[in-house]
C-alpha positions as CSV (number, residue, x, y, z in Angstrom):
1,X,-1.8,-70.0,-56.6
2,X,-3.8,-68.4,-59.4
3,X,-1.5,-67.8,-62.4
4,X,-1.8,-63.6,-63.0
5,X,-0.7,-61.8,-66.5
6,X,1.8,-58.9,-66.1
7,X,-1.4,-56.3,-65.8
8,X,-2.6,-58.3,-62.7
9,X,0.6,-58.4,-60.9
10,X,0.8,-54.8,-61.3
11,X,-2.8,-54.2,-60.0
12,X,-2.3,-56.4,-57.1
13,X,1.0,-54.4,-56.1
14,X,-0.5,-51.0,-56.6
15,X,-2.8,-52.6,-53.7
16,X,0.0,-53.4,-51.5
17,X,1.1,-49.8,-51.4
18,X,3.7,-49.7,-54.4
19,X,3.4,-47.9,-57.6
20,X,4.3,-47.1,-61.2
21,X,7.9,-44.9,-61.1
22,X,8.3,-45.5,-64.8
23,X,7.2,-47.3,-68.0
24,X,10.5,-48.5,-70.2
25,X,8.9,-50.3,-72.9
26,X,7.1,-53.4,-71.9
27,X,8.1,-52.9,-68.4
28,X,6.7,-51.4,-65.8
29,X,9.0,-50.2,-63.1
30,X,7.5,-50.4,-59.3
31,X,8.5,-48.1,-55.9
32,X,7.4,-48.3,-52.9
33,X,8.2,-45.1,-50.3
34,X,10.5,-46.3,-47.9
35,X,11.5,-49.8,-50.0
36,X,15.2,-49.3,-51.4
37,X,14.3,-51.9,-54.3
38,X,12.3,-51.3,-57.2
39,X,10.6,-54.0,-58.9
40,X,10.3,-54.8,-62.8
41,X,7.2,-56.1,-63.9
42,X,6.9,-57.3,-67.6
43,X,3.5,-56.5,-69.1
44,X,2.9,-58.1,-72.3
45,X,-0.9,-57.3,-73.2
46,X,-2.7,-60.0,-71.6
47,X,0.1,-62.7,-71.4
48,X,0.3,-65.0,-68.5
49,X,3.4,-64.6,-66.5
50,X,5.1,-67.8,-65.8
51,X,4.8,-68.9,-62.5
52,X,8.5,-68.5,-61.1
53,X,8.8,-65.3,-62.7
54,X,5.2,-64.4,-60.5
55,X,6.8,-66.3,-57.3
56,X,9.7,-64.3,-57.2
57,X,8.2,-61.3,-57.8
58,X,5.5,-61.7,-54.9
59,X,8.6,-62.5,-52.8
60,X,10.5,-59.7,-53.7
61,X,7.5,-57.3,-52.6
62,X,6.8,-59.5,-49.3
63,X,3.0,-60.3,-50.9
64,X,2.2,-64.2,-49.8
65,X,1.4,-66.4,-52.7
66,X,-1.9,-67.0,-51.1
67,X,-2.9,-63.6,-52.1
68,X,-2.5,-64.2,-55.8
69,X,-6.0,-65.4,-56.3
């Protein structure tokens, strides 16, 4: 699995149907109609997100890690 920074997470979820509900600082904050969670993306210009912090993430939004290329 390719390692993504915060920005590419985020671009990969708004393809899998969710999107931005709200920006709180470095954080982006991620809905998807008819998904009771939210998820909470940290975007830190062009950082690489570590790769639990992606895994989990990717898991939360039912996205296989295969997809993270």
């Amino acid at each position: 699995m390719k390692v993504l920074s915060g920005k590419g997470v985020v671009r990969l979820l708004e393809r899998h149907g969710w999107g931005v509900a709200r920006v709180h600082g470095s954080h982006y904050i991620m809905k998807k109609e008819g998904e009771p969670r939210v998820i909470t993306v940290p975007v830190r210009g062009n950082k690489t997100l570590k790769l639990g912090m992606q895994r989990a993430l990717l898991k939360i939004a039912g996205i296989p890690e295969a997809e993270a290329k």
